[in-house]
N, C-alpha and C positions, 0 to 999 in steps of 0.2 A: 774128576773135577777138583775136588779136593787136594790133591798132589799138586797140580795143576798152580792154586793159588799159593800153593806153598814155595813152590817154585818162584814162581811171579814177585811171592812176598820178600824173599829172603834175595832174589835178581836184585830189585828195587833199592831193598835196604842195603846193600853190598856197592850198589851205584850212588846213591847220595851220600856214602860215608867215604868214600874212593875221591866225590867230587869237593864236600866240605873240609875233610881233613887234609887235603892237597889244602885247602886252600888259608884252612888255620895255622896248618904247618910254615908256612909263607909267610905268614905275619908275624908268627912270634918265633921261629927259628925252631922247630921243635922235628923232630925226625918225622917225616912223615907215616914212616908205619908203625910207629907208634899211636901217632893221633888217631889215623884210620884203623888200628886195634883198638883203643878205648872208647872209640866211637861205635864199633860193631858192637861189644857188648853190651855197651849202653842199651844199645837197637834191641842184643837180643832180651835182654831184664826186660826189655819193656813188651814181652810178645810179639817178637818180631815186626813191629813196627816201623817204617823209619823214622827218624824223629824228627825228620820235616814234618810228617802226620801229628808229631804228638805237642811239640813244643807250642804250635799256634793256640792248641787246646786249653791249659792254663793262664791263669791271672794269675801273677804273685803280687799279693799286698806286701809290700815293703813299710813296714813300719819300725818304731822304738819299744813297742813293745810287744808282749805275745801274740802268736796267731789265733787263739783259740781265744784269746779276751777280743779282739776285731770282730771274730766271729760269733762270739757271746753277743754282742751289744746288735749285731749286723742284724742278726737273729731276733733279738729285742723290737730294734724299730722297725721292723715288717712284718713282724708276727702280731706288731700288738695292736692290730684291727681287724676286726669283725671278715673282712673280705679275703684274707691268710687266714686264720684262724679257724674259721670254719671248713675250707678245704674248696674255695669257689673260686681260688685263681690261681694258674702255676706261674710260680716265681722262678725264676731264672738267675742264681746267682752270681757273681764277677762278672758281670757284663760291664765292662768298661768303658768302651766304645761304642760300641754297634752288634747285635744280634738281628740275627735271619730267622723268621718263623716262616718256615717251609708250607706254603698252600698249594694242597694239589684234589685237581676235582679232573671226574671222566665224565665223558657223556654216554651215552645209550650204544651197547657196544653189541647188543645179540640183536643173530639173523638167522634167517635159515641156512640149514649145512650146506655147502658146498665141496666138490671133491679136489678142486684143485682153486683155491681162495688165489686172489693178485692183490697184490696193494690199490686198488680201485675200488676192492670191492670192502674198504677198511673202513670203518664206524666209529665215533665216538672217541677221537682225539684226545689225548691227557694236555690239563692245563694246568702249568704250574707256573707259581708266580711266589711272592715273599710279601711279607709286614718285616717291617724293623722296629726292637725296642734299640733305644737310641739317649739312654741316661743320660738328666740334668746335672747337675751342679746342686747341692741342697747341704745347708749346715743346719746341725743343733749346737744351740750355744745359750748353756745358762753359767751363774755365779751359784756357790755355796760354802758352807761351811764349816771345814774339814773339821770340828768339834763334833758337829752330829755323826758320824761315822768312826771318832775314836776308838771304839770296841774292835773297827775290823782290822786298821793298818797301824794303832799303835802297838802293839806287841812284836809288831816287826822293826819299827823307827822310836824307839822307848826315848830317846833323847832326840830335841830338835823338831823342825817342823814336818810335814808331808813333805815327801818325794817320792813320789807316783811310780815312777821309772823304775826305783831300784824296790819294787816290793816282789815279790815272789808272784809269779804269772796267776797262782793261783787266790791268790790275796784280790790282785788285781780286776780280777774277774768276779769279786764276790761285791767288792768296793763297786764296781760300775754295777752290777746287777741292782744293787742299792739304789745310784745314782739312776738309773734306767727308771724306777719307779716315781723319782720325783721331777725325770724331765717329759715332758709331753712333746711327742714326737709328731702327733699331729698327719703320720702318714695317711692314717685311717682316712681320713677325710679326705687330701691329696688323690690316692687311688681312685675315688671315686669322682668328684667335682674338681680336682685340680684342671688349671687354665696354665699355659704355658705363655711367658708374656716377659717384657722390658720390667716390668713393675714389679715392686715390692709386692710379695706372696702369690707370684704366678710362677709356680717353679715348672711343673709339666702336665701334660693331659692326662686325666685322668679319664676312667676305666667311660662313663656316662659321657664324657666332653666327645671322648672318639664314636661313640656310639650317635652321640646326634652328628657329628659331623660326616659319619658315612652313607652314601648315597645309595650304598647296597643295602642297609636297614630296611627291614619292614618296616614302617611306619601307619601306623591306627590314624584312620580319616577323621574328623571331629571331634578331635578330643573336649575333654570337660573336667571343672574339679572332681576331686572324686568325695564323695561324700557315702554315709553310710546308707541312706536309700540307694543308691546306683552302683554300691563298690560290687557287687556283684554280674553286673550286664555290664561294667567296664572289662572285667575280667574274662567274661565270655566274649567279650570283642578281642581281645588279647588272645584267646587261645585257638578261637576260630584262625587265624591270622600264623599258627606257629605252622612251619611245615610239615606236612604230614608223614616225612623221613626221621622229623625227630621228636614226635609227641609221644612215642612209646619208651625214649630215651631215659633210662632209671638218672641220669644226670642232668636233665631239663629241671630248672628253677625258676620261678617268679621273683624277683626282685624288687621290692618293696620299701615305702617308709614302713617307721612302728606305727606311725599314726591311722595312714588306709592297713594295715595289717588290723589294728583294734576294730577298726569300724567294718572290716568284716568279719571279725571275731563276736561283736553287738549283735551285728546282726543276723548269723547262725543262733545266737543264741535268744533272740527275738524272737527267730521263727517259731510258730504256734507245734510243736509237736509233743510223741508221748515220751512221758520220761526221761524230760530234758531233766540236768543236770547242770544247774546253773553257778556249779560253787568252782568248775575245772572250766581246763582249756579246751577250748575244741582242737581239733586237730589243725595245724599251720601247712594243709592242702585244699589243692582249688583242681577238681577234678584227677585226683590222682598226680597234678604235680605240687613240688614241697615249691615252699613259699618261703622268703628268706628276707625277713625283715633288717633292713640294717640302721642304725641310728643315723648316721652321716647321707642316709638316701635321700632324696628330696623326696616331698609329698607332692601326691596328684600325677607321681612319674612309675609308668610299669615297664619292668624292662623280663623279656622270655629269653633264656640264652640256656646251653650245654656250656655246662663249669667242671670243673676239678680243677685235684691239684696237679693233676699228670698233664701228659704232652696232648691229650684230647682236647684239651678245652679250648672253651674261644677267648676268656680272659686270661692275658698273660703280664705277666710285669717282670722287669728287670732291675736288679738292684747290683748295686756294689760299694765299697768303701774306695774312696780315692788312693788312687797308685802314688802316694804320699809319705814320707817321715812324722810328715804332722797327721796321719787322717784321725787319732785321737789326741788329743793334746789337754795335760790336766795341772793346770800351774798357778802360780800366784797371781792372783791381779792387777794389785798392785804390790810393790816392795814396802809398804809401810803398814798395810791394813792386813786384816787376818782373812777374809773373803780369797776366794780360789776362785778360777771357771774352770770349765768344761765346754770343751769344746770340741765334735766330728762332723767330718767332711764324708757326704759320701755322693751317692749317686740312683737314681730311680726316676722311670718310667714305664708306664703301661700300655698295652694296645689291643686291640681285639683283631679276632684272624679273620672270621666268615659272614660279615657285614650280612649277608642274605638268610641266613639261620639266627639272627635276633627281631625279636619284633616288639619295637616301641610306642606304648602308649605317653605321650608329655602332654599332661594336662598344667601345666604351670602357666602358660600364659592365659590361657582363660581365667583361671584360680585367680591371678592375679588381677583381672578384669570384672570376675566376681566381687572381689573382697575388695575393690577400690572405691575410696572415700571420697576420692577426689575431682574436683569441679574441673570443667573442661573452660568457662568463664564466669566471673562474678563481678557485676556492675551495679553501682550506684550511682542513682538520679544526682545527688548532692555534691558531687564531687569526683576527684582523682582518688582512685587508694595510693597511699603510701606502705612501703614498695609499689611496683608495678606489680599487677596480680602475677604468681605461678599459683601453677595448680596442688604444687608439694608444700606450700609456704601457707598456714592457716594465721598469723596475725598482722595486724593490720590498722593503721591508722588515717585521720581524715578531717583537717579542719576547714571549716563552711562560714561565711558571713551569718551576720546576725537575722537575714532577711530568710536567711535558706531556714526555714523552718518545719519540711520534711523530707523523706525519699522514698524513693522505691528501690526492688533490689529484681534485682532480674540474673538467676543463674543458672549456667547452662551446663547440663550434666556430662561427662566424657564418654560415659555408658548407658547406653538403652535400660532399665529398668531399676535404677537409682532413685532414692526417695529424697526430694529436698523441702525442708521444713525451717520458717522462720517462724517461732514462738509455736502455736500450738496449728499455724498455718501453712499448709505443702500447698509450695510453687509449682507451676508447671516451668519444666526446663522451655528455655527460652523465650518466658513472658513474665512481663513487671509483674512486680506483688502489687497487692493495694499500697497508697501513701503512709507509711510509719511519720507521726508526728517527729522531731526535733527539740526536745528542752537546752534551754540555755544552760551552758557548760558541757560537761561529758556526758556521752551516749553511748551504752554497749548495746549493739546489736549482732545475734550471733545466728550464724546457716547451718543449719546441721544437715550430714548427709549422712544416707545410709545407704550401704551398698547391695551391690544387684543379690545377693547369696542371703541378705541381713543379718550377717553375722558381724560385721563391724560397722562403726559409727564415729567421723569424724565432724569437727565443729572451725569453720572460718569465724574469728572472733574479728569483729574490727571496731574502732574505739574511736568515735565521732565528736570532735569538742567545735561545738555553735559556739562563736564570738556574743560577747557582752553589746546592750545597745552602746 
């Protein structure tokens, strides 16, 4: 068998170098057994190959300067968030275009033996299908001040200003590593909640955006905020929920904010037991699997996935620097000031492979509904508010003839279990308060409300001026 594909291999490479070199030769006048010799070589250097196989395979960054400073900095902005870093997403680099991530699932393929099997009697079908990362368009671009980095490229440019270009690759690359620590790349954040959009700061979906948006998601039925009394029976809803092909999986994570990661951290350490150890951490698992707090996660959202950095995982991202002359560029600002930019172009998007091996809990729109201040309507007897009411808009004004000499305030709450109080008196949502007098001149009178969770408390201030007689 082996003979076999060596044969096949070397047939192969011997027919695309026969048909290109014929064909190179044509264009530029060159012998053709020449061409078609330097072309087999080529083939054989590269392990017998042909280099139709190999050529599609590389990305060359073309740039002005080194490859290894592209790759220093490429390096920089996708390693330096918490979701690369830790080893919970494969990155795919020079994807310039378009990448294939290869999904393949079998169904149920054992039967009883048979002595002479037919294609009828075949089980369990292979289905294969793809994801594509498919990079955006993304620039970092700040200003600085090639004084603060004199120690690294003036020993190389001793007279005159920075000229980036002509420093020693190695120079180069120690100058951006510098620079790398004072521009904020911001991917970290991108990976995760990035929105793909017309608009300023929607560069591409991020790793959660594809997650809600897949229909093959497990999704958790009732969700709720998560708080430190329930972060524990939220989490047992989340795990019940994981499939049970991959709960034994040493790469299954809980992905978490820091915030529900502390408040079950509280509350392990609440629990009443012996020889608790209240000055350490407790351990960052929830039944045996690791939990992976990340800073840029939302709160109140749990997401179950199999991660790495390898080709198993379900999070992948693709990155590249643009097929550019400019994809870093480091020059003067202006011709008259001392200020420089910096400025690269590159490329990044994430996607996830096996929508049915994640399972989501998204408590954020209840959270939201918990912790809201906000009046669904708010009327006075005495007049119009100025503005017209919104429900996001708390101030407020209101002037009355001299006869109007009081009102009532009647406010209707957006959410079921909302506290509304004027002065030391709670309204009921949707009925007048008693009449509030009216003095001549100005009146503040102020609604406070408190939300359904009571952890916050917002105040409608509106400011009533009664006319003189």
């Amino acid at each position: 068998m082996k003979a076999l594909k060596l044969i096949l291999s070397i047939f192969t490479m011997l027919l695309f170098n026969i048909v290109a070199g014929g064909a190179i030769a044509a264009v530029t006048g060159f012998a053709p057994a020449a061409v078609i010799g330097v072309g087999t070589v080529l083939s054989v250097v590269g392990s017998l190959t042909p280099l139709a196989g190999v050529l599609p395979m590389a990305v060359a960054i073309t740039s002005a300067y080194a490859g290894e400073v592209l790759e220093e900095l490429l390096v920089r902005a996708t390693t330096g968030n918490q979701l690369v870093a830790g080893g919970h997403i494969r990155v795919q680099p020079n994807v310039s275009k378009k990448f294939s991530i290869p999904r393949l699932k079998a169904g149920k393929m054992l039967q009883k033996r048979k002595e002479q099997p037919t294609e009828s009697d075949s089980k369990g079908d292979f289905t294969i299908d793809e994801k594509y990362l498919e990079p955006k368009d993304v620039m970092a671009f700040t200003t600085f001040n090639p004084r603060v980095f004199e120690s690294i490229w003036k020993p190389f440019q001793t007279t005159g200003e920075l000229v980036f270009s002509e420093l020693p690759s190695e120079v180069q690359t120690k100058l951006l590593a510098e620079l790398a620590k004072v521009v904020d790349f911001e991917l970290g954040g991108e990976f995760i909640n990035g929105v793909s959009g017309a608009g300023e700061g929607k560069y591409f979906d991020g790793i959660l955006t594809r997650i809600v948006a897949d229909s093959d998601v497990v999704v958790v039925s009732s969700p709720e905020a998560i708080t430190q009394a329930n972060v524990i029976a939220k989490m047992k809803l989340v795990r019940e929920r994981i499939p049970k092909a991959i709960r034994n999986n040493p790469n299954l994570k809980l992905f978490m904010s820091v915030e529900d990661v502390e408040s079950y951290e509280y509350e392990l350490t609440d629990k009443p037991h012996k020889g608790a150890d209240y000055t350490n951490m407790n351990p960052e698992r929830f039944k045996g699997i690791k939990m992976v707090p990340l800073a840029d996660w939302p709160k109140d959202v749990i997401v179950a996935a199999v991660t790495s950095a390898g080709v198993d995982s379900n999070f992948w991202a693709g990155v590249s620097l643009v097929d550019d002359q400019d994809a870093i560029k480091i020059d003067r600002l202006t011709n008259a000031g001392e200020k420089y930019f910096f400025k690269m172009l590159m490329k990044a998007d994430t996607n996830i492979v096996f929508g049915e091996d994640i399972v989501l809990y998204d408590g954020r729109a209840e959270a939201a509904k918990a912790g809201s201040t906000e009046l669904q309507t708010l009327v006075f007897s005495a007049g119009t508010l100025v503005p017209a009411f919104k429900s996001n808009k708390y101030s407020y004004t209101m002037a009355v003839a001299n006869n109007v000499e009081s009102t009532t305030i009647t406010g209707t709450h957006k959410y079921a279990g909302q506290v509304i109080k004027v002065g030391s008196a709670t309204l009921t949502s949707g009925t007048a308060s008693a009449a509030r007098n009216l003095a001549v001149g100005e009146n503040i009178i102020v609604v406070d409300v408190t939300s359904v969770d009571e952890r916050s408390t917002g105040s409608y201030q509106v400011l009533i001026t009664r006319a003189g007689e």
